[in-house]
MMTF fields as JSON, N, C-alpha, C and O atoms, coordinates in Angstrom:
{
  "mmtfVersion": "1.0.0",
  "mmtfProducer": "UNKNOWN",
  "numBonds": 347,
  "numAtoms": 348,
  "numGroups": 87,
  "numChains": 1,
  "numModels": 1,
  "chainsPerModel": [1],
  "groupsPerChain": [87],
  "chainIdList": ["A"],
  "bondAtomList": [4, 2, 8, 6, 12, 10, 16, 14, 20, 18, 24, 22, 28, 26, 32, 30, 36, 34, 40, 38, 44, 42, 48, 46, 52, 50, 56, 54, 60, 58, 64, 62, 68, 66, 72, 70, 76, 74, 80, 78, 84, 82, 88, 86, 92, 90, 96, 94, 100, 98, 104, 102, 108, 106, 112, 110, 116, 114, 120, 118, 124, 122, 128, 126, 132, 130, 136, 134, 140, 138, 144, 142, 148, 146, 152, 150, 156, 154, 160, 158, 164, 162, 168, 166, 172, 170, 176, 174, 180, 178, 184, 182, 188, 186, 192, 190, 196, 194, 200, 198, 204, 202, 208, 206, 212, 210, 216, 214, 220, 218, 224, 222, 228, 226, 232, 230, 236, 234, 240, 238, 244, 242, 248, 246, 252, 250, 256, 254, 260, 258, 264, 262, 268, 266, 272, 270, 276, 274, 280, 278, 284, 282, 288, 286, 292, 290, 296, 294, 300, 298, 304, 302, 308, 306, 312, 310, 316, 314, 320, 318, 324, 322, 328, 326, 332, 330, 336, 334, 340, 338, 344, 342],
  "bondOrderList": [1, 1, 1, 1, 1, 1, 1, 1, 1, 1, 1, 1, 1, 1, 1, 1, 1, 1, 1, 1, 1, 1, 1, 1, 1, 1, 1, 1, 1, 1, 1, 1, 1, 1, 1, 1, 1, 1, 1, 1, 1, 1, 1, 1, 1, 1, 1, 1, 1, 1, 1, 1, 1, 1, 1, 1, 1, 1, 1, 1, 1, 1, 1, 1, 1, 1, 1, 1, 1, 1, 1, 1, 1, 1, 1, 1, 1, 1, 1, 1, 1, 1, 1, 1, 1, 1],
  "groupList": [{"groupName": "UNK", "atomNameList": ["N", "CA", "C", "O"], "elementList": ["N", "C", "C", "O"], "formalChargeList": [0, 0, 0, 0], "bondAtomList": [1, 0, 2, 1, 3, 2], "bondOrderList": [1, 1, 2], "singleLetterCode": "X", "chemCompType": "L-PEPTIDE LINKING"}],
  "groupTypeList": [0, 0, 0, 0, 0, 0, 0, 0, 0, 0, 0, 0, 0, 0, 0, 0, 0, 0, 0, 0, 0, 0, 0, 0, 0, 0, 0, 0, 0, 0, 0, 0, 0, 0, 0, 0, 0, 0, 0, 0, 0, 0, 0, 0, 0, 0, 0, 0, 0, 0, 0, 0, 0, 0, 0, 0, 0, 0, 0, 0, 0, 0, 0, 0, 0, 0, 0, 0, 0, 0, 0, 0, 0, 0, 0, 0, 0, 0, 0, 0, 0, 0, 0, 0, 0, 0, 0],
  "groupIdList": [1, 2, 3, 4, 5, 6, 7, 8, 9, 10, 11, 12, 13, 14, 15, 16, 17, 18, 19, 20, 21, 22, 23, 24, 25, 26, 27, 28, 29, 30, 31, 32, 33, 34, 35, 36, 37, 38, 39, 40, 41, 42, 43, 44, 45, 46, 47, 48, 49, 50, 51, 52, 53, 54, 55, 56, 57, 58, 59, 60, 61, 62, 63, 64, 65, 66, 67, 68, 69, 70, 71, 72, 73, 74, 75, 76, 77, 78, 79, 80, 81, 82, 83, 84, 85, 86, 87],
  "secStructList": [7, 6, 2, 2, 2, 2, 2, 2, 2, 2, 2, 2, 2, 2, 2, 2, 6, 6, 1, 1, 7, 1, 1, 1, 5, 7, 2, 2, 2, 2, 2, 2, 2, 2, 2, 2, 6, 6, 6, 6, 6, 1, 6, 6, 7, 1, 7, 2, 2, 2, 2, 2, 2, 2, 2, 2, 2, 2, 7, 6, 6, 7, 1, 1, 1, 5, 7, 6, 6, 2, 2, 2, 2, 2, 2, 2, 2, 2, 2, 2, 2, 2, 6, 6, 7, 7, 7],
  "xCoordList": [0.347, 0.641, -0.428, -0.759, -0.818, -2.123, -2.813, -2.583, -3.843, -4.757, -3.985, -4.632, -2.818, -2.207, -2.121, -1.308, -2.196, -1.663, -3.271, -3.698, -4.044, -5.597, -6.124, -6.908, -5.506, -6.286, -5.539, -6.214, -4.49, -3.895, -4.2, -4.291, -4.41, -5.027, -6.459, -6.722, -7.248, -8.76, -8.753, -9.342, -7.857, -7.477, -7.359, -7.849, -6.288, -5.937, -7.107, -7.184, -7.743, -9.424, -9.874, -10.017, -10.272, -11.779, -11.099, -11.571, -9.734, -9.172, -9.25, -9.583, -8.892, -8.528, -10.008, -10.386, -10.504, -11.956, -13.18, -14.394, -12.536, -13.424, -13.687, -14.857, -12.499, -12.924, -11.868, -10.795, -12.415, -11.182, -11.601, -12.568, -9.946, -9.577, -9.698, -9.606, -9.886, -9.787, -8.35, -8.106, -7.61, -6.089, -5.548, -4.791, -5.377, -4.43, -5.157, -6.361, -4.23, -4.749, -4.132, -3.109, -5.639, -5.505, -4.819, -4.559, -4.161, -3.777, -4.511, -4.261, -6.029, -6.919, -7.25, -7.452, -7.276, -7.377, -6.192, -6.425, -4.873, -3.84, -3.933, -3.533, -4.324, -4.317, -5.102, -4.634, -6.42, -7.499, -7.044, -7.755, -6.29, -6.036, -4.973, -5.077, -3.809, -2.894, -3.483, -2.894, -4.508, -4.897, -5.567, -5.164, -6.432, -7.084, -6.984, -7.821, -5.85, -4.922, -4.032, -3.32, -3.287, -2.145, -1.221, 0.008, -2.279, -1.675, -0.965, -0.934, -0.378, 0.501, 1.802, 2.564, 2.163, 2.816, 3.894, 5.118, 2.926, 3.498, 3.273, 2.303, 4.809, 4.797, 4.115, 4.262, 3.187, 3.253, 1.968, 2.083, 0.559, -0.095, -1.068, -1.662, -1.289, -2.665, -1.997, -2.741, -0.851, -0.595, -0.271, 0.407, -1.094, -1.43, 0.346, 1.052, 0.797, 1.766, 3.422, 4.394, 3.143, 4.131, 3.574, 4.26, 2.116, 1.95, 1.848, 1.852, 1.779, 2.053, 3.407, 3.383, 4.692, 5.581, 6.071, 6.825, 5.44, 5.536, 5.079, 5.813, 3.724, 3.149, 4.667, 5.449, 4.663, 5.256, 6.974, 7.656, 7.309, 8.4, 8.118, 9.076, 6.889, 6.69, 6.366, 6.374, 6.06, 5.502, 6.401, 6.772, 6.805, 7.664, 7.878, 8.927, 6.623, 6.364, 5.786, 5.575, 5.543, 5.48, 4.259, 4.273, 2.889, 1.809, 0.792, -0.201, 0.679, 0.278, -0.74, -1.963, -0.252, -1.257, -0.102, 1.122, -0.913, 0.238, -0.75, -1.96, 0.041, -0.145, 0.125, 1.022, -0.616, -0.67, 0.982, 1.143, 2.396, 3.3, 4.271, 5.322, 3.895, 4.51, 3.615, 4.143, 2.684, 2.434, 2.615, 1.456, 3.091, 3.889, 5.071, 5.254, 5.807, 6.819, 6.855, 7.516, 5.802, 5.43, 5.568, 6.38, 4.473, 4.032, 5.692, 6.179, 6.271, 7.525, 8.636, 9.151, 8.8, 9.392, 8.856, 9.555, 7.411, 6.682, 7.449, 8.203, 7.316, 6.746, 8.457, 8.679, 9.447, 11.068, 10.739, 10.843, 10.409, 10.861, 10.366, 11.002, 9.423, 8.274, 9.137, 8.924, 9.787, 10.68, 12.077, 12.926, 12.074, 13.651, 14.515, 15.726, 14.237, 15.196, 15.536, 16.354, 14.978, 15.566, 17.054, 17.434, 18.165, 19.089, 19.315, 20.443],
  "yCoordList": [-11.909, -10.776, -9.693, -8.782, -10.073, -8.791, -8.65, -7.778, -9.734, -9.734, -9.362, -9.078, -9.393, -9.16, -7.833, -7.568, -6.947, -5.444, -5.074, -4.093, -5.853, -4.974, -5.029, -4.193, -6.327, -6.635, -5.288, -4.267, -5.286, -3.901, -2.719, -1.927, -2.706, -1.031, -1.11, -0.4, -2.278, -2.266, -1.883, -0.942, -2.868, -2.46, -1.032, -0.676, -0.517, 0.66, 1.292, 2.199, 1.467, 2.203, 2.497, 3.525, 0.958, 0.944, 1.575, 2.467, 0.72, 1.629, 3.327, 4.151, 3.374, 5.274, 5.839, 6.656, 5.476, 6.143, 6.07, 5.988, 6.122, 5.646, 7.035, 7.38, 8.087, 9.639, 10.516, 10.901, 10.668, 11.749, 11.496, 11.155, 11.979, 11.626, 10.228, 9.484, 9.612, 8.655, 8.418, 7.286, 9.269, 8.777, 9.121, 10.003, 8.835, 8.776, 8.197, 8.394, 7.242, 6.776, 7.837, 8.422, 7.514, 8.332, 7.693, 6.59, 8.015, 6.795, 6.187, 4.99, 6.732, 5.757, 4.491, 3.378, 5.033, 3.761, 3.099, 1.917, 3.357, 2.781, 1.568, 0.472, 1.629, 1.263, 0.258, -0.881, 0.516, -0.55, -1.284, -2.251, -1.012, -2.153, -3.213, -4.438, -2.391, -3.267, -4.084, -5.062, -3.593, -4.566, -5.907, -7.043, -5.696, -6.443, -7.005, -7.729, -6.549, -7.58, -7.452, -7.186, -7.476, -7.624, -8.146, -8.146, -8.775, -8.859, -10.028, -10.869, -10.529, -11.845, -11.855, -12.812, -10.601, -9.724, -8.7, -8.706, -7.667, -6.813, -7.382, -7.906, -6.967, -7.485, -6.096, -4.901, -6.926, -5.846, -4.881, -3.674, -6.011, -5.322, -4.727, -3.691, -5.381, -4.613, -3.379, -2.663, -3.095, -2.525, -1.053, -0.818, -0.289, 1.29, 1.741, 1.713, 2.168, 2.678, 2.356, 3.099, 0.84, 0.424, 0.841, 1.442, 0.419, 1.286, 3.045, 3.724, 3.369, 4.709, 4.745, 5.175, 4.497, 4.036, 3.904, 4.648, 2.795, 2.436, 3.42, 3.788, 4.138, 4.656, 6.137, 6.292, 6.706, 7.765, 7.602, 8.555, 5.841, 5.667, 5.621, 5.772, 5.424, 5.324, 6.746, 6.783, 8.04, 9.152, 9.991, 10.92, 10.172, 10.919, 12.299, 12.925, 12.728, 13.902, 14.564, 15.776, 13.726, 13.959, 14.795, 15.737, 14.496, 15.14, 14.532, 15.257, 13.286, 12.771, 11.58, 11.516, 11.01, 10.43, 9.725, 9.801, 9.189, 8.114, 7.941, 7.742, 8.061, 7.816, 6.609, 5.857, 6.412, 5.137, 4.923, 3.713, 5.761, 5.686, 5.353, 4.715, 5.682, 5.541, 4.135, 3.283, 4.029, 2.56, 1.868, 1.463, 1.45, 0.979, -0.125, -1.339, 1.339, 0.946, -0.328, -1.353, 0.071, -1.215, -2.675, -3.6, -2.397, -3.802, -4.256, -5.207, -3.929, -4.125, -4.937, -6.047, -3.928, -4.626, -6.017, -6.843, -6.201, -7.448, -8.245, -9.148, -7.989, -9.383, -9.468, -10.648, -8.901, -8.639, -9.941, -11.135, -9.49, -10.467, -11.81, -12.863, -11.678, -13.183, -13.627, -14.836, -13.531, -14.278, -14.507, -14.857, -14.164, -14.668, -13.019, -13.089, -12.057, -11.252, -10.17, -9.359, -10.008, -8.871, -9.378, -10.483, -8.089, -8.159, -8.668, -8.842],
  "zCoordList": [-16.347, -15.505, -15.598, -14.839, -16.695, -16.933, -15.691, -14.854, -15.598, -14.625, -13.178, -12.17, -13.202, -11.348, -11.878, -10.993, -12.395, -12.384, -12.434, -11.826, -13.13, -13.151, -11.648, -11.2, -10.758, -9.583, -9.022, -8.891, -8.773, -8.263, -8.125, -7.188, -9.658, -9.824, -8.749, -7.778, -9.358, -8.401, -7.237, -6.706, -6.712, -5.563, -4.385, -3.313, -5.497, -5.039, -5.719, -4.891, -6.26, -6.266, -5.379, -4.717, -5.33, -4.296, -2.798, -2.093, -2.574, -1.479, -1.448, -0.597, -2.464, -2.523, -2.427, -1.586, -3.064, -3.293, -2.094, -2.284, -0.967, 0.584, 0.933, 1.092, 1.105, 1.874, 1.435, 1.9, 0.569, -0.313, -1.98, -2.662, -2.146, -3.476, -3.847, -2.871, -5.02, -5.411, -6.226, -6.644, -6.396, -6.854, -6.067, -6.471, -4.337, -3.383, -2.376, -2.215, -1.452, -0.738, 1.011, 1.368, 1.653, 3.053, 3.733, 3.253, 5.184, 6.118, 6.263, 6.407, 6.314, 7.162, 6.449, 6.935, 4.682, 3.402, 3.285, 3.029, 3.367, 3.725, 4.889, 4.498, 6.006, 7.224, 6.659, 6.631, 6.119, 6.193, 4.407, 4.132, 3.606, 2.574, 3.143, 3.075, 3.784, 4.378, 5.879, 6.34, 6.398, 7.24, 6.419, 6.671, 5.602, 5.041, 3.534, 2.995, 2.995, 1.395, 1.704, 0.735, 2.94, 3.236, 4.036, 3.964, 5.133, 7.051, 6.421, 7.32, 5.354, 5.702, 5.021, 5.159, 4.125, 3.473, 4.155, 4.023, 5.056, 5.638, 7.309, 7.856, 7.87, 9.231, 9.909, 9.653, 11.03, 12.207, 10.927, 10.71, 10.083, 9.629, 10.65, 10.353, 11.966, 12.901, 13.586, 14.256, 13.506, 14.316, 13.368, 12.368, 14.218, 13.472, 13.426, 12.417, 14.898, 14.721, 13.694, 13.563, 13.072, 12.37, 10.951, 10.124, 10.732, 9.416, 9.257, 8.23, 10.371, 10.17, 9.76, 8.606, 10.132, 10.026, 8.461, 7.834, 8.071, 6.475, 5.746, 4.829, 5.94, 5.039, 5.036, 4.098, 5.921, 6.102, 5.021, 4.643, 4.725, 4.395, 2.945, 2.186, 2.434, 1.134, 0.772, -0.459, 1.299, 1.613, 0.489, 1.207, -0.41, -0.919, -0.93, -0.776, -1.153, -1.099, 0.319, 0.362, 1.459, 2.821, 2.909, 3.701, 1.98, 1.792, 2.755, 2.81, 3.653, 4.615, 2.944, 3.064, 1.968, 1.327, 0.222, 0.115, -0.336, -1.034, -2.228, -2.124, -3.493, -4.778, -5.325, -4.944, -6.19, -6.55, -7.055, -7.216, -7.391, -7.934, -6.156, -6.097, -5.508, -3.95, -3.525, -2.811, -3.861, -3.216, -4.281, -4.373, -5.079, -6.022, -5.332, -5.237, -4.877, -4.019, -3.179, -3.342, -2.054, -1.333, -2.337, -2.334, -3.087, -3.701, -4.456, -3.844, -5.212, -5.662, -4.391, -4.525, -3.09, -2.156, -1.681, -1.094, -2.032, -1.045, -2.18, -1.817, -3.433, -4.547, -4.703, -4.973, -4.663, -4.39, -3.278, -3.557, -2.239, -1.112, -1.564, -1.504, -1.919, -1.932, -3.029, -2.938, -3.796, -4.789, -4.73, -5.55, -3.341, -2.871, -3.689, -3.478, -4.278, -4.492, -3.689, -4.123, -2.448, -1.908, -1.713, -2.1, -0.824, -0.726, 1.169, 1.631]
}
């Protein structure tokens, strides 16, 4: 499990760290990780207005940016589904 939580964090790095902060991701870095480590995961990944959508649902603090503790979230619901445990 190690190595799947280090790829993660990387992940969310190199994502975060495009035009801004590097410990939050923008919509626009949002948009472009879930287009591209994600389109087979999240439904409806090309389509801006559904990830606006998502991002805004993981949004906790409704700051227009998402922390690595809110995209968390996401990844928990995918790997939930992908193992048969959602509800």
């Amino acid at each position: 499990m190690e190595p799947a939580i280090s790829t993660l964090v990387e992940q969310f790095k190199m994502y975060a760290g495009r035009d801004g902060s590097s410990s939050t991701l923008s919509k626009d870095e949002f948009h472009k990780l879930v287009e591209c480590e994600l389109p087979n995961h999240v439904k409806n990944a090309s389509d801006s207005m559904a990830i606006d959508q998502l991002m805004g649902s993981l949004d906790e603090n409704n700051d227009g940016e998402l922390t690595f503790s809110e995209f968390w979230q996401l990844i928990g619901k995918l790997a939930s589904k992908q193992g048969g445990f959602s509800q």
